[in-house]
C-alpha positions in Angstrom: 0.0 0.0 0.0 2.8 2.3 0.9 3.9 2.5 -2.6 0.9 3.3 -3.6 0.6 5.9 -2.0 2.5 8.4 -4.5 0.6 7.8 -7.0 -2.2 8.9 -5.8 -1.5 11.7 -5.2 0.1 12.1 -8.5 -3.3 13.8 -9.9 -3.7 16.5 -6.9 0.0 17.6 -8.9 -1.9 18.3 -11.8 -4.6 20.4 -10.6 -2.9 23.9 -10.4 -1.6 22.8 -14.7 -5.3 22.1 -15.5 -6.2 24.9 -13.7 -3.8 27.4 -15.6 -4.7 25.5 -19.4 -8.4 26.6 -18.4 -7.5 30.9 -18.1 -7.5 32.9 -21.2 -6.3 36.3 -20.7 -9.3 38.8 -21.0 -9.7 42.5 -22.4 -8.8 44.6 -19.3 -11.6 46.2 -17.7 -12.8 50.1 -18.5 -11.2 52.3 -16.2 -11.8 53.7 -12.7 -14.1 56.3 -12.8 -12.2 58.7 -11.2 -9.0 58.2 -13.8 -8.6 61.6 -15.4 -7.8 65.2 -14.1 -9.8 66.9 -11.8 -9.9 70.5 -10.5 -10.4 70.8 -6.6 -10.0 74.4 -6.4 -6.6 74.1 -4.3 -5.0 72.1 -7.0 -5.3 69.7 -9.9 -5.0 66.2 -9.1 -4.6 63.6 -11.4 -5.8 60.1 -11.5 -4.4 56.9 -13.5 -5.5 53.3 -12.9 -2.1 53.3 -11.1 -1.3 56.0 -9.7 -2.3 59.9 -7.5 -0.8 62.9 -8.2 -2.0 66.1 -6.1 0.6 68.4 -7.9 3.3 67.1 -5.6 4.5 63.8 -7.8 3.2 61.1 -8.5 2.4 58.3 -5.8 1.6 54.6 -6.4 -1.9 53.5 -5.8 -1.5 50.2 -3.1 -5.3 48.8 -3.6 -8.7 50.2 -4.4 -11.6 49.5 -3.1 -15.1 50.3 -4.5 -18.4 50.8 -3.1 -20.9 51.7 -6.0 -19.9 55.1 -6.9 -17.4 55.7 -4.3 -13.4 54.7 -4.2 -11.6 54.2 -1.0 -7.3 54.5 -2.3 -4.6 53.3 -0.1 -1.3 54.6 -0.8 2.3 53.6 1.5 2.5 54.4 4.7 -1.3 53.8 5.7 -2.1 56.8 3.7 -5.3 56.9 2.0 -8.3 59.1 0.7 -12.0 58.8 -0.5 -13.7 59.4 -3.5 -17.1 59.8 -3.1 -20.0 59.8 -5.5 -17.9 60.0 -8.6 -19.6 60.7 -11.9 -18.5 62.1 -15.3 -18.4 65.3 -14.5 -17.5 65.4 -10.2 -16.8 63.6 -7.1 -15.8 64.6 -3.6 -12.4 64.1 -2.1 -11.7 63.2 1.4 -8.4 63.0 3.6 -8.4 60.2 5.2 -6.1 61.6 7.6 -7.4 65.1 8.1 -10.8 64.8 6.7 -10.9 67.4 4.6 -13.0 67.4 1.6 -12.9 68.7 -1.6 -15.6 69.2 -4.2 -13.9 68.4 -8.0 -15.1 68.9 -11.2 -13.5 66.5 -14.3 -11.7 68.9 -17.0 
């Protein structure tokens, strides 16, 4: 029985292969809804699917996390901001360290 015993398990090896012949890669997704630039009144901040620029360079976007029209963006250090009720044309920005707001329109 004991030598038996690697082969069957022998299949279990298999799994992660059949698993990877059954992914196609797909057409990415349209973007966030808040990529673009957008005029806050203080500044112009600037939105990629990647990355948040407030005027003072660009910072790497950690994870996003939606919640129908609203975008919670965590950055390094624990840093992180809202974006609430984004549409074509506005959205509301939040601190999430000071919470400060900020009503934007798109340009």
């Amino acid at each position: 029985m004991s030598r038996l015993a690697p082969l069957l398990h022998a299949p279990l090896l298999l799994v992660p292969l059949l698993l990877a012949a059954c992914v196609r890669d797909v057409a990415p997704v349209e973007p966030y809804a808040f990529v673009g630039q957008w005029d806050c009144g203080v500044s112009v901040m600037t939105f990629t699917d990647k990355t948040y620029d407030s005027g003072g360079g660009a910072m790497p976007i950690r994870s996003v996390t939606r919640d129908g029209s609203s975008y919670t963006l965590t950055f390094d250090r624990g840093y992180m901001i809202a974006l609430a009720a984004v549409t074509a044309t506005g959205m509301t920005w939040v601190s999430g360290k000071t919470g400060d707001q900020l009503n934007c329109r798109k340009l």
